[in-house]
N, C-alpha and C positions, 0 to 999 in steps of 0.2 A: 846736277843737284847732289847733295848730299846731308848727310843724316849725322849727327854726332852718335855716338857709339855706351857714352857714359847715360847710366839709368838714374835719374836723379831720383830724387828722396822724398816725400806725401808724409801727412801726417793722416794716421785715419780715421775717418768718418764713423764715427758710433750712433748717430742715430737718424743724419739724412736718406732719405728711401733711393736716393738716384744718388748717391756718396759723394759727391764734391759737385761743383760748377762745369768743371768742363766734361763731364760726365754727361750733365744735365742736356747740353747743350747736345753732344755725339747723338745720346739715346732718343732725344726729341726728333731730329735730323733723321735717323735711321726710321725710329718709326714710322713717321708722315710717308719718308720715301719706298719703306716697305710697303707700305696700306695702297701706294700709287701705283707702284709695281703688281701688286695681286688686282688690282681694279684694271689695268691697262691691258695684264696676260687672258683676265679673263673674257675682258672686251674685246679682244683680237680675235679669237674663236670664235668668238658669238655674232664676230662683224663678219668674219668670212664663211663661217656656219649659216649665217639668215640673212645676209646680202651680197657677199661678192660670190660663192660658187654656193646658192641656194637650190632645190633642185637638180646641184649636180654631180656626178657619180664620182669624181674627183675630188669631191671635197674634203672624205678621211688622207688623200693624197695631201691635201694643200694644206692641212693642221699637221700632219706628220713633216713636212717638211719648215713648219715655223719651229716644230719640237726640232729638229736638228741643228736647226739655224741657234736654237738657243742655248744649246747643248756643245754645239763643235765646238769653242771656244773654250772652253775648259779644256780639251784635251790635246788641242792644236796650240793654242798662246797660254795657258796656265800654267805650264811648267815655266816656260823661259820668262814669263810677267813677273816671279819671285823674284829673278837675280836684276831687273831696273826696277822694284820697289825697294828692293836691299841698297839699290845705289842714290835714290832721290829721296827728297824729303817729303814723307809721308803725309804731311798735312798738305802740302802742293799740289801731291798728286792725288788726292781724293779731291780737292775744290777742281782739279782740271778735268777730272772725269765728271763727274757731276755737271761740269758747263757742258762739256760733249755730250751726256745724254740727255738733258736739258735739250739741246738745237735738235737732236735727233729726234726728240719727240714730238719738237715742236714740227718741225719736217715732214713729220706721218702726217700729223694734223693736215699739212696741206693737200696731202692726195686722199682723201677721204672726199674731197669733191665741195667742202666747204667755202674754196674759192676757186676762180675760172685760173686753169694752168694754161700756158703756152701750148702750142705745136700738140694739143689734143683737139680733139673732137669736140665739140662743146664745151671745149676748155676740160674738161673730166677726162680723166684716167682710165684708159682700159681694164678687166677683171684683171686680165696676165700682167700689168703695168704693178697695179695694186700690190697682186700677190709679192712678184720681185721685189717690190722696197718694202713691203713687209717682212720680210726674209733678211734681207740686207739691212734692214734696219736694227731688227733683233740678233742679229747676228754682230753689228758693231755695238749694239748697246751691254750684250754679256761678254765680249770682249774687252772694254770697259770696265765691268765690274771683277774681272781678272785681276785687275790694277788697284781696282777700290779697296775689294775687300781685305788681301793681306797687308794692303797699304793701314785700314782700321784698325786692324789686330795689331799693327807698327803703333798706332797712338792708344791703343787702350794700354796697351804694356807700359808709357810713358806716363799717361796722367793717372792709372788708379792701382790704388795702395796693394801690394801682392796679399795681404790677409782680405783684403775687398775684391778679390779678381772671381770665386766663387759666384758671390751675390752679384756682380757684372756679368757674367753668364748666364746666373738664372734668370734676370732683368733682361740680356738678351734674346734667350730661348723664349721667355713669355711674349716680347715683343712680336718675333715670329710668328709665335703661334697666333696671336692674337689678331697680324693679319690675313692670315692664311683664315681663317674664320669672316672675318668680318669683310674680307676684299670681296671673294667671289657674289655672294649673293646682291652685292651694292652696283655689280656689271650690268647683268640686266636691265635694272630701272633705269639706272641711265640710259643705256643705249638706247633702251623703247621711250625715254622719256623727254630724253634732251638731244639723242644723238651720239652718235660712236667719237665725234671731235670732243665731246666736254668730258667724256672718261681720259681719251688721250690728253688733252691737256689737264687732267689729275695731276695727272704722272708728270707730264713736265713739269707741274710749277712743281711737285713736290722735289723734284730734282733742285729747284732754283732755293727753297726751303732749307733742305739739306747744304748744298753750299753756304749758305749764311749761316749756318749754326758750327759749321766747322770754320768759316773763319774767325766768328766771335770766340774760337777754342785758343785757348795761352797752352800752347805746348813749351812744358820745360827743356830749355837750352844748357847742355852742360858744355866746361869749357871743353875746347879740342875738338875737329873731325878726323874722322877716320879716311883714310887714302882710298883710293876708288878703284877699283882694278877693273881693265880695259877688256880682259880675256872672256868673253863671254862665254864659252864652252868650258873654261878652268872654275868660273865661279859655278854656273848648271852642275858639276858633276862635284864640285864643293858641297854644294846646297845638299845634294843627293846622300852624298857620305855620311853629312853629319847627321841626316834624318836619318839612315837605316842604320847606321855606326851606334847613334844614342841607342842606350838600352830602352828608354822610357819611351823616345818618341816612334822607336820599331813600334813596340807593343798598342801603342795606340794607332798607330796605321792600320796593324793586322787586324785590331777590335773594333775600330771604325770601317775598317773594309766590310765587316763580319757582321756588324750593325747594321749597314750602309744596303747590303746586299738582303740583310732578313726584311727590314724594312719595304725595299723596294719588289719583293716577292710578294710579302703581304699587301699591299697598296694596289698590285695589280691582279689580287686572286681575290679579296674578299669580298668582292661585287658579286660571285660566284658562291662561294662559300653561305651567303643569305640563306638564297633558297636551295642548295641545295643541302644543308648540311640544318640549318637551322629554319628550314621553313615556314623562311617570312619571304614577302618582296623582295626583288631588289632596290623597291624605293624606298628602303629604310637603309640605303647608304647614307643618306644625310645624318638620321639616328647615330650612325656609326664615327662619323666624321666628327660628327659633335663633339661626339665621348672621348674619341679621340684628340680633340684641338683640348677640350676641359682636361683632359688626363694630361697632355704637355703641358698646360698651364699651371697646372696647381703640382704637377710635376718638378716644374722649375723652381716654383718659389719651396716647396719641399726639400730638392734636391741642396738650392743652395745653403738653408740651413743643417742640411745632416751632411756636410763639406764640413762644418767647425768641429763637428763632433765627432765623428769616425773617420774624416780626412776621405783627397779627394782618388787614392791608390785603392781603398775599400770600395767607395762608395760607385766605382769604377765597375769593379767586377762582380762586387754583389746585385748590380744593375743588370749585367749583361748575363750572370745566371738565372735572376726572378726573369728577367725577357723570355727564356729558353722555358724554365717551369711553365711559361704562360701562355708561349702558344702551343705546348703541348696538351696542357688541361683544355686550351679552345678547340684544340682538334679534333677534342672527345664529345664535346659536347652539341647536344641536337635541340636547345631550348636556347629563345631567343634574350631574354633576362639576364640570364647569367652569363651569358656569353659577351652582353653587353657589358657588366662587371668591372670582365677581362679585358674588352679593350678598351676601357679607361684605365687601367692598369696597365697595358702595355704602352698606351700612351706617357703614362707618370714614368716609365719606365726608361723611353727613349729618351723625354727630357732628361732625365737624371743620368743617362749614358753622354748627352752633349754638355752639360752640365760639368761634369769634371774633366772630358778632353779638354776643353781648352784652355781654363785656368793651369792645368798639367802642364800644356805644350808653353803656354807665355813663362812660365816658371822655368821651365828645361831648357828654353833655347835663348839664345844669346840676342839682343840687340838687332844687330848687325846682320844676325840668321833668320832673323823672323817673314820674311818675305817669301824667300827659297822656300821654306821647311810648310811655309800653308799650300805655297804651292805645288809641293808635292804630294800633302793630303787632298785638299780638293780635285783635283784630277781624277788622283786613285776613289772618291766618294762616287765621283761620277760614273766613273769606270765600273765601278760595282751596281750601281742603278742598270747601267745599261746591260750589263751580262746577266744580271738579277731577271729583272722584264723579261729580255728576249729567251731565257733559259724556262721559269716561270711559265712563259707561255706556252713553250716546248712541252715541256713536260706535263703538263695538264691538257693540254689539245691534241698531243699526239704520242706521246711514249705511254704517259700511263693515263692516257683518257679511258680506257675500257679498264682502268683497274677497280676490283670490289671483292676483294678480298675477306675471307671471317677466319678471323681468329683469336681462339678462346673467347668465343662470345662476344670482339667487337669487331663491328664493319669497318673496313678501310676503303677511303675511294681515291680519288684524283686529288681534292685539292685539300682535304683532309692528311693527307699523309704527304702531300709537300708542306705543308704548315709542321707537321711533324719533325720533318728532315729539316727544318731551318730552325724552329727549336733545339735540337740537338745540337746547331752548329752556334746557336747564343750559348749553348752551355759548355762546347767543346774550348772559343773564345773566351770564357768565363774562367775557368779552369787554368788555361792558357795563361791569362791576364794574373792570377791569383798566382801563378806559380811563379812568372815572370817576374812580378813588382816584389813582390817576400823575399825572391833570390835575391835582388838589385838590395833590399834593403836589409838582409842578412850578411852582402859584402859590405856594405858603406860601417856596418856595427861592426864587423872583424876590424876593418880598417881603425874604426875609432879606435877601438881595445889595443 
């Protein structure tokens, strides 16, 4: 397959909320499929949390290893998946995966014990049978979305207008959040109410959902394709160049790695932080979560308007310095109110930090590059989750678990003073990013001149 190279031309939309037709179509599709995805991750847990190893001491084993299973694939097939979405056609290859995870879903369904299988025991699947294609399943289905996703960012770049790519982000950022909210707590009732198979087939039909709203999508055809080259290790380190080569789309690696990694420290310490810093429960994480999911949301549709007006080079790094002010003022603080505030501010914060990356990178990279160049961000996002986490937990459980330091009159402990040290490094990226994008855009004005 292949992909024509020529970006064709939009007239734009001034006052449709979802900006054109085939827009409407994409963000319907992504949504439904989203909301099926957070219903299905969070049923999976909860299927093998209170039925398949209930009872048994293995069981953080057997969740840890669906987390890898979902995980490897970013970092094993996400690089080389950019350089055959760079060579196929983009809308092809999102309706082919979408039928792949579609069957795959459908396929859990069957060892859930819903129907009598072959060559088992009462026709039902052993626990250890279970686990394996649960593993293998999520493991082929986020391999998959390898392909999907910078395959999307291939047609969102085609059908919507470059002064609308903004407000397409912040529409997809709110998307997100909104299932990240709304999936988890919908896992439950199902599972106790109807069953672990009616959550898993969520998720598949939504997959079948998704498929039909990308095909009823009219991607514009320019004339001419681009020749294909065969070299698969020449185009990877192609891909590679022009992403760390680009002045713009470095800077947003290193602020997204930098994002990527604060985020993922905080998400795994502030379950902690509650009670000890702030002296409530720990079951006022959901409180937190909340304010959290509300702060990306109204983040997003914020962020996307103050894009027109202070442009998305500002709105970048003055994101990524309020981050930094913000969890150093949470750091400080032992009251649960105002802490709460803050992370609905860092929430609005994140969103307006994804919010201008990727209108940024569709604007910066070429056609033809856009495949390579996500798959070299998402990797590296990933990659920072995981050293974030397992560092995070280092360092609060054992480097500086016994720290309690006073000085000039405030306490420092564990996880108060790594929220610190990752603030500093949202404002080090902040800094970074401010000095980076002014240089880039102090040469292009000499140039002009």
């Amino acid at each position: 397959m292949s992909t024509p190279t020529t970006q064709a031309t939009y007239p734009e939309s001034k006052s449709r909320f979802l900006i054109n037709r085939n827009y409407r179509f994409l963000f319907t599709g992504r949504a439904i499929s989203l909301l099926g995805d957070q219903v299905s991750t969070y049923t999976i847990i909860l299927w093998i949390v209170t039925i398949i190893a209930s009872g048994q001491a293995w069981a953080p084993l057997a969740i840890s290893a669906v987390l890898i299973a979902s995980l490897a694939p970013n970092l094993l097939i996400g690089p080389l998946a950019g350089v055959f979405v760079d060579r196929w056609d983009h809308r092809v290859t999102m309706m082919r995966m979408d039928t792949i995870r579609a069957l795959l879903s459908f396929l859990l369904v069957a060892f859930t014990g819903v129907i009598q299988l072959p060559f088992f025991t009462n026709g039902r699947p052993p626990q250890m049978v279970q686990l394996v294609v649960i593993c293998t399943i999520t493991f082929l289905n986020s391999a998959c979305s390898q392909f999907f996703s910078p395959a999307s960012m291939g047609i969102l770049a085609r059908i919507i207008p470059k002064g609308e790519r903004p407000k397409a982000a912040g529409l997809g950022q709110t998307m997100q959040a909104f299932a990240t909210i709304v999936g988890p707590p919908l896992a439950a009732p199902l599972l106790f109410a109807f069953g672990v198979q009616w959550a898993l087939l969520i998720d598949a039909f939504s997959f079948v959902v998704s498929l039909l709203t990308i095909w009823a999508i009219h991607v514009p055809v320019a004339p001419g394709k681009r020749s294909v080259q065969n070299n698969l290790r020449r185009e990877f380190i192609d891909g590679l160049r022009f992403s760390f080569g680009n002045h713009t789309i470095r800077t947003i690696i290193v602020a997204s790695f930098i994002a990527t990694f604060g985020a993922g420290a905080f998400d795994a310490l502030y379950v902690f932080f509650l009670p000890g810093n702030l002296h409530v429960p720990a079951a006022f994480t959901g409180v937190v979560a909340a304010a959290l999911g509300v702060g990306m949301i109204g983040g997003a549709f914020a962020a996307a308007k103050m894009a027109r007006q202070v442009g998305l080079e500002r709105l970048l790094y003055l994101s990524l310095l309020g981050s930094g002010l913000c969890l150093i003022m949470l750091s400080r603080l032992t009251i649960f109110l105002p802490a709460l505030a803050l992370f609905f501010l860092f929430g609005t914060l994140l969103a307006s930090i994804r919010v201008a990356t990727s209108p940024m990178l569709l604007n910066e990279t070429p056609q033809e590059m856009l495949g390579r160049v996500f798959a070299v961000i998402n990797p590296t996002s990933i990659l920072a989750s995981l050293i974030s986490a397992s560092l995070s937990g280092y360092l609060a459980s054992v480097f500086l678990g016994k720290l309690h330091w006073h000085i000039l009159g405030t306490t420092f402990g564990p996880i108060d003073t790594i929220f610190t040290g990752v603030g500093l490094l949202f404002l080090l990226s902040g800094l970074y990013t401010y000095r980076s994008l002014t240089r880039k855009q102090h040469e292009q004005e000499v140039q002009v001149s």
